[in-house]
C-alpha positions in Angstrom: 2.6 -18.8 -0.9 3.3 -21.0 -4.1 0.3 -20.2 -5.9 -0.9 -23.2 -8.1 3.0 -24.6 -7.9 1.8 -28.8 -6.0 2.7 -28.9 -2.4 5.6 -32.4 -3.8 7.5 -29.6 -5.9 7.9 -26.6 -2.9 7.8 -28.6 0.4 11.1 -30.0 0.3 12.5 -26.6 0.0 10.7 -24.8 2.8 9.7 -26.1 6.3 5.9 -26.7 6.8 4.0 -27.7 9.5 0.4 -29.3 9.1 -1.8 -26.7 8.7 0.8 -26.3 5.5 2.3 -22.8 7.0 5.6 -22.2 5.9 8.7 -20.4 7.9 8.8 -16.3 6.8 10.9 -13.6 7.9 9.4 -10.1 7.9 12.5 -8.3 7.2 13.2 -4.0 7.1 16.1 -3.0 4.6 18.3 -0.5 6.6 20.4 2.3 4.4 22.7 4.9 6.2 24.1 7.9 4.6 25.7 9.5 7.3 27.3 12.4 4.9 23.8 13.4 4.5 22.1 12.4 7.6 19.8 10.1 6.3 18.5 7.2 8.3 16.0 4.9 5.8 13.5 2.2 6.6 12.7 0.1 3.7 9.1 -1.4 5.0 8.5 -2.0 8.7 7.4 -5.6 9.2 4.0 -7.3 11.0 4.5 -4.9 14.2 3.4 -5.9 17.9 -0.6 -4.9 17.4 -1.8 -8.4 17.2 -4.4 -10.2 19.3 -3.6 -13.7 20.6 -6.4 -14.9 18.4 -4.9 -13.2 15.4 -1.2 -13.8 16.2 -2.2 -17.9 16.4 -4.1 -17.9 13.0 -0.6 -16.5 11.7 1.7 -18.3 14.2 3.2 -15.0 14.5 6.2 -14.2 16.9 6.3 -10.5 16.5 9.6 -8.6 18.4 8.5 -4.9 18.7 12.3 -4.1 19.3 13.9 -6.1 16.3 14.4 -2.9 14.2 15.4 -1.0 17.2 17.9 -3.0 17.9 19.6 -3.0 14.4 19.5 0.7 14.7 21.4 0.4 17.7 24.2 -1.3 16.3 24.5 1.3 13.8 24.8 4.1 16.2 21.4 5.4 15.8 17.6 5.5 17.6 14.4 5.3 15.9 14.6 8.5 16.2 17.0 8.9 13.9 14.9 7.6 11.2 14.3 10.4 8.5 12.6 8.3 6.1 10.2 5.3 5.3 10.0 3.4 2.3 6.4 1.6 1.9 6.7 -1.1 -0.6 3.0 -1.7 -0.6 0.3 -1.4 3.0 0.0 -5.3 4.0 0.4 -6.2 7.0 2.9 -8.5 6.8 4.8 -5.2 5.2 3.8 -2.5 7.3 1.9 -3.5 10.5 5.5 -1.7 12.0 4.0 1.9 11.2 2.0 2.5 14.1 1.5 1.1 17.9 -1.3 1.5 20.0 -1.4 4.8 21.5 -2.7 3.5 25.1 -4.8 0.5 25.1 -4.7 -2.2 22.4 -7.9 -2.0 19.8 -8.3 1.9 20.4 -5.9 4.7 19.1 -2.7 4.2 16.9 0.3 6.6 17.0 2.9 6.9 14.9 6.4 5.0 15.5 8.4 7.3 13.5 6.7 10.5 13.9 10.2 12.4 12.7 10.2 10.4 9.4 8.6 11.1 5.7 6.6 8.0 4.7 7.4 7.5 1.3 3.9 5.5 -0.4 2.5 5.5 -3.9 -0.5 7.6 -3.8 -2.3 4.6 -5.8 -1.3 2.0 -3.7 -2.4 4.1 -0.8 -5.6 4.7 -2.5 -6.4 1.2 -3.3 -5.8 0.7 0.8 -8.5 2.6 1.4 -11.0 0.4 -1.0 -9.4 -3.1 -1.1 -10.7 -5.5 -3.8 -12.9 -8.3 -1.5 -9.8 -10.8 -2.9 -7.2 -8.7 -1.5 -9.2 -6.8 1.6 -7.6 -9.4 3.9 -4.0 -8.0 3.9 -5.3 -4.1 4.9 -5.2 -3.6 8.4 -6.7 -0.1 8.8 -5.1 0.2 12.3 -1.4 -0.1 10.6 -1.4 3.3 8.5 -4.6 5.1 9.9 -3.7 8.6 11.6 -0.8 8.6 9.1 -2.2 11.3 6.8 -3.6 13.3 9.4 0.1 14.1 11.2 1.5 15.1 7.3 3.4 12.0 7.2 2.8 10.8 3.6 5.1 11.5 0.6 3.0 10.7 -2.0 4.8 8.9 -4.8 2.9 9.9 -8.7 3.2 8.0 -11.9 4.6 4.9 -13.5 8.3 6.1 -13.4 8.5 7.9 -10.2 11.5 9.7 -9.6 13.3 9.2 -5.9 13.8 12.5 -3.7 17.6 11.4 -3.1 20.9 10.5 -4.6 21.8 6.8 -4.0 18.5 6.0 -4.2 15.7 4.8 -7.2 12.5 3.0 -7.2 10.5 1.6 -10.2 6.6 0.2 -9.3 5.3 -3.0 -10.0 1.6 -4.6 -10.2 1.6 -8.2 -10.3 1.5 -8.3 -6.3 -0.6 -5.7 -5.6 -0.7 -2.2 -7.5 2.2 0.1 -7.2 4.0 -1.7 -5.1 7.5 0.6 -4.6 10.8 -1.6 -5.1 14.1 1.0 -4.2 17.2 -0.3 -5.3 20.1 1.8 -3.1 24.0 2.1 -3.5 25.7 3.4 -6.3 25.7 1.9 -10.0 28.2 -1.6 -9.7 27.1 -2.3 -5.9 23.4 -2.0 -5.8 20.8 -3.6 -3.5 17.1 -4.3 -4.5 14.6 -4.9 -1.7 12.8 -6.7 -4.1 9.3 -7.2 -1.8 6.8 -9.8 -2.7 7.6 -10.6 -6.2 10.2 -12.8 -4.8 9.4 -13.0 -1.8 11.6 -15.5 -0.8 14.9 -17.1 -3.0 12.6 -20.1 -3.4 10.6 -18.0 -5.4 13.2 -17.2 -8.0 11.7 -19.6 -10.5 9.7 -17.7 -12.3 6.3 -19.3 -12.6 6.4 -20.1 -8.6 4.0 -16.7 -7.6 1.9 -16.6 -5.1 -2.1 -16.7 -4.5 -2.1 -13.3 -3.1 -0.7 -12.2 -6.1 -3.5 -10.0 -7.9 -2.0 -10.7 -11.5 -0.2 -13.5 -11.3 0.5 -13.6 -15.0 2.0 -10.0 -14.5 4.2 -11.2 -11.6 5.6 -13.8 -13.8 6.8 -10.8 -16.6 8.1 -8.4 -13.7 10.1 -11.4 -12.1 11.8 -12.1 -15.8 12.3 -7.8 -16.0 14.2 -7.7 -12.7 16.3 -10.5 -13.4 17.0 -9.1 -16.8 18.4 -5.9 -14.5 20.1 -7.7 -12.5 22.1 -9.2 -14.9 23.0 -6.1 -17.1 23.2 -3.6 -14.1 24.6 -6.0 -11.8 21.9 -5.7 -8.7 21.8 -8.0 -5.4 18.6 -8.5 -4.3 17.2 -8.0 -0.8 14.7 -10.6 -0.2 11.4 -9.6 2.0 10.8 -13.2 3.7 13.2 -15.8 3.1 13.9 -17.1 6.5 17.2 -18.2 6.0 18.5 -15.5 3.6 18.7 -11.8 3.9 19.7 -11.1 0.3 21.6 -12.9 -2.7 22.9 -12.4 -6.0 21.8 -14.4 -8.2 22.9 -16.6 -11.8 21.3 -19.1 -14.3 19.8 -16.5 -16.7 16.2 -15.5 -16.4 14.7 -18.5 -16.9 16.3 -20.5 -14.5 17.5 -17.8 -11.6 19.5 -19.5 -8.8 21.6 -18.0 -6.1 25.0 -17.4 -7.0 26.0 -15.7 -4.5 24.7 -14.7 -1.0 24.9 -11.2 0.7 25.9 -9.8 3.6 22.7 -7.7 4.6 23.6 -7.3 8.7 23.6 -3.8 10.3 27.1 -2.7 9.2 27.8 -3.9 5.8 28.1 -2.6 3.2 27.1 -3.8 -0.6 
């Protein structure tokens, strides 16, 4: 998770156990407009299709009802959802988009068969034919059966346009390519879910990327961009796995980020 950063400068500020796994949240970025009707998933987390095997490699404690559950205490059902962001198909991300249709290793089905699943068509492409560096973080079984229900949105270009008011995204590469950042609310009060270029608010320095990252050099320069943005536009950012914090603004200028301030992210609030 820290890339070539030495275990003495990032263990004090994360928990580790001794086969050097850190804590990480999985988190999904809620955003209601209930004027229009609009119900919005920003990424989906690791899902509930994992084999014991699997789920002990990862020490994962997956809770197929988390994101029902925050619906509820909105008022709404997943079938309310109308739309999915996907940041980028890992499974960490996205293993949320399907569950086993009937027994576990055969068919998937769709969990939000009502919603548009908003993807960009090269990062959905490069899923199909992973680099071998990379090929570990595709689960087929997450977004398979997707395309043949007319879920996909395909997202085109380097400066997509979003389909909604309230609502933009930009792409970045440095992770994985075109990975899909939205930033929602209105200029003054807008989040960032700002994925796995900072994955976590220990992350905010700007040379701490990770070894997943594909360009690591070109996550450094997007990190510096975003803080840049945040500082002139005045974005909070949502973070993707920090354990302990949901979102934060943040201070220090953009070579020494820190958090200045944290966020409110629970169902209800609003930022």
């Amino acid at each position: 998770m820290f890339g070539v950063v030495p275990k003495v400068l990032w263990a004090d500020a994360c928990d580790v156990d001794e086969f050097n796994r850190i804590d990480l949240a999985t988190r999904t970025l809620i955003a209601v407009d209930r004027e229009k009707g609009r119900v919005i998933l920003t990424d989906t987390g690791c899902g509930s299709k994992w084999s014991p095997d699997q789920a002990k490699r990862y020490a994962v404690q997956s809770d197929s009802q988390a994101i029902d559950r925050a619906l509820r205490q909105l008022g709404f059902a997943r079938e309310s959802v109308t739309d999915v962001v996907v940041t980028h198909l890992h499974f960490d991300h996205n293993g949320g988009l399907t569950d086993w249709l009937d027994e576990p290793g055969g068919k998937t089905a769709p969990r939000y068969p009502r919603a548009k699943h908003w993807i960009h068509r090269r990062q959905w492409e490069h899923a199909q034919h992973p680099h071998l560096k990379d090929r570990a973080s595709y689960f087929k079984q997450d977004f398979d059966g997707l395309e043949e229900k007319g879920l996909w949105q395909f997202v085109e270009g380097q400066n997509p346009d979003a389909p909604y008011e309230g609502l933009a995204w930009f792409v970045t590469h440095g992770h994985t390519p075109y990975q899909i950042h939205p930033v929602f609310g209105t200029p003054g009060s807008q989040v960032l879910f700002v994925g796995d270029i900072v994955p976590t608010a220990v992350h905010l320095r700007p040379a701490w990327v990770m070894a997943y990252d594909v360009e690591p050099m070109r996550t450094i320069d997007e990190k510096i961009a975003i803080y840049r943005r945040c500082d002139t536009e005045g974005w909070g950012l949502a973070f993707a796995h920090d354990p302990k914090s949901a979102g934060a603004r943040i201070g220090g200028g953009v070579d020494k980020p820190v958090v200045a301030e944290a966020l409110d992210l629970s169902p209800g609030s609003r930022q």
